[in-house]
Each structure stands twice: as C-alpha cells, then as structure tokens.
C-alpha positions in Angstrom: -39.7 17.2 -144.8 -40.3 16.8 -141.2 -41.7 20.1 -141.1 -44.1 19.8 -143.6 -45.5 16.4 -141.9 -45.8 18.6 -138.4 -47.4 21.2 -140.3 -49.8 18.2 -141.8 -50.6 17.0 -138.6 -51.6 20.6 -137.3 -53.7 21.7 -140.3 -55.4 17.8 -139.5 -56.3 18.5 -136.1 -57.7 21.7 -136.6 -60.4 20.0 -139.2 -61.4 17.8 -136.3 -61.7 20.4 -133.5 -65.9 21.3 -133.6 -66.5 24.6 -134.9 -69.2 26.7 -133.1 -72.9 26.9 -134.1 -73.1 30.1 -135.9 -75.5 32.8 -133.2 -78.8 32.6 -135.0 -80.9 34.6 -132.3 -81.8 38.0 -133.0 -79.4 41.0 -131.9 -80.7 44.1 -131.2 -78.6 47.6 -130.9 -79.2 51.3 -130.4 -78.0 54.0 -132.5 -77.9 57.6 -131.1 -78.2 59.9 -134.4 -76.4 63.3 -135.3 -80.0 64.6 -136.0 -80.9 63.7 -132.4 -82.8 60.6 -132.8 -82.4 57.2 -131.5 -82.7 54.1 -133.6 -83.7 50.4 -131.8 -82.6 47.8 -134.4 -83.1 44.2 -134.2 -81.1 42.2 -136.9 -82.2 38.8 -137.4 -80.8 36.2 -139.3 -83.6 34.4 -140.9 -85.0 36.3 -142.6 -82.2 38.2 -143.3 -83.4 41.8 -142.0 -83.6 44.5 -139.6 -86.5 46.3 -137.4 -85.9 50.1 -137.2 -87.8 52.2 -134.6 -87.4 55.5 -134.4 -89.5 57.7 -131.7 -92.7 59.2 -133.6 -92.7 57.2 -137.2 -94.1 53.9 -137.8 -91.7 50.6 -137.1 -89.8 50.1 -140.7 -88.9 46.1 -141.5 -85.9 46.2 -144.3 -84.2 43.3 -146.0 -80.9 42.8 -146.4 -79.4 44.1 -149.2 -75.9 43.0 -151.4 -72.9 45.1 -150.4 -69.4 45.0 -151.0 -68.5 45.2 -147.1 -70.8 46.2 -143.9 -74.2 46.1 -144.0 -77.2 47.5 -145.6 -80.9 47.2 -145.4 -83.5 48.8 -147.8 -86.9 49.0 -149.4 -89.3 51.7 -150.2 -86.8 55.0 -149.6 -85.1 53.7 -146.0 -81.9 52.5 -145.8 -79.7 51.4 -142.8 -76.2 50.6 -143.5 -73.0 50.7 -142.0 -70.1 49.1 -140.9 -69.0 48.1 -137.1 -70.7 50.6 -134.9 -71.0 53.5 -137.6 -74.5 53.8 -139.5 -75.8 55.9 -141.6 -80.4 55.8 -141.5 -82.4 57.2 -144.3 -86.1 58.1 -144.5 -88.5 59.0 -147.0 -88.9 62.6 -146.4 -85.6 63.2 -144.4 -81.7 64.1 -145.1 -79.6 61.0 -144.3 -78.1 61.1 -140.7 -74.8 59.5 -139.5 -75.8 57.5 -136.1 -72.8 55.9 -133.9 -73.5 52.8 -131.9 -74.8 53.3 -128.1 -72.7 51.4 -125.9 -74.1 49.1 -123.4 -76.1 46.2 -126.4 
C-alpha cells in the first residue's frame, strides 16, 4: 500500500511540472539525393506543409498528408516523405529518388 501511495505522489508531481511549448517556428533541412540533387525544405507547422526547392525547377509548396508513421507531403504528382533523416522526393516527370539528410541543419 505504501507503494502505491509513493507511486501516487510521483505520477501527481509530474502533472504539475510545466510541459514545454511545443517548437512552432519553421525548420528547414537539406537533403542530398541519389540522383544528385539537393533538396532545401522548410517544414512549417501552421499550415501544416513543406517548401521543396530543388536547383533548376520552380519552388513546390505540399501539404501534409495522413500517414501511418513518418511524414509525407503531396499535391499535383510531388511527394516528399520519409522518416528521420531518410526521404524519398517525387516529381512530375521524374523516377522517385531516395535523398539522406545533410548533416549540419
């Protein structure tokens, strides 16, 4: 029983302990391609999407899309998604490419 009140008190003082504000700010990241292009991404949070620019094609804004884990971002035939620092980027026209994260953002 004694335990249980300990454990009480813990899990009680934990609810009252502030929790952080969430980051909100934009984060941006750069993705070096196996095709040999790099991708500058800004994610932002509200909206939910991402800015993709890619050396000679026109900036692409995606939204956010539904996926079981990772993330994804699509409209009109491109599509960013990945998990951690993997990606894979898809344009209209072009075979999908697997990009890793360049460290350093």
């Amino acid at each position: 029983m004694r335990l249980f009140a300990l454990a009480a008190v813990f899990a009680l003082a934990a609810c009252q302990t502030p929790c952080p504000a969430p980051e909100t700010g934009p984060i941006n990241a750069s993705f070096r391609c196996e095709d040999g292009s790099v991708l500058n991404v800004v994610f932002t949070r509200n909206p939910d999407a991402a800015r993709i620019a890619q050396e000679g094609y026109t900036v692409v804004d995606l939204p956010a899309r539904v996926t079981a884990s990772g993330y994804k971002y699509a409209d009109n035939g491109s599509e960013l998604r990945g998990r951690g620092t993997e990606a894979h980027w898809t344009r209209p026209g072009a075979a999908e490419t697997d990009c890793s994260e360049i460290n350093g953002n």
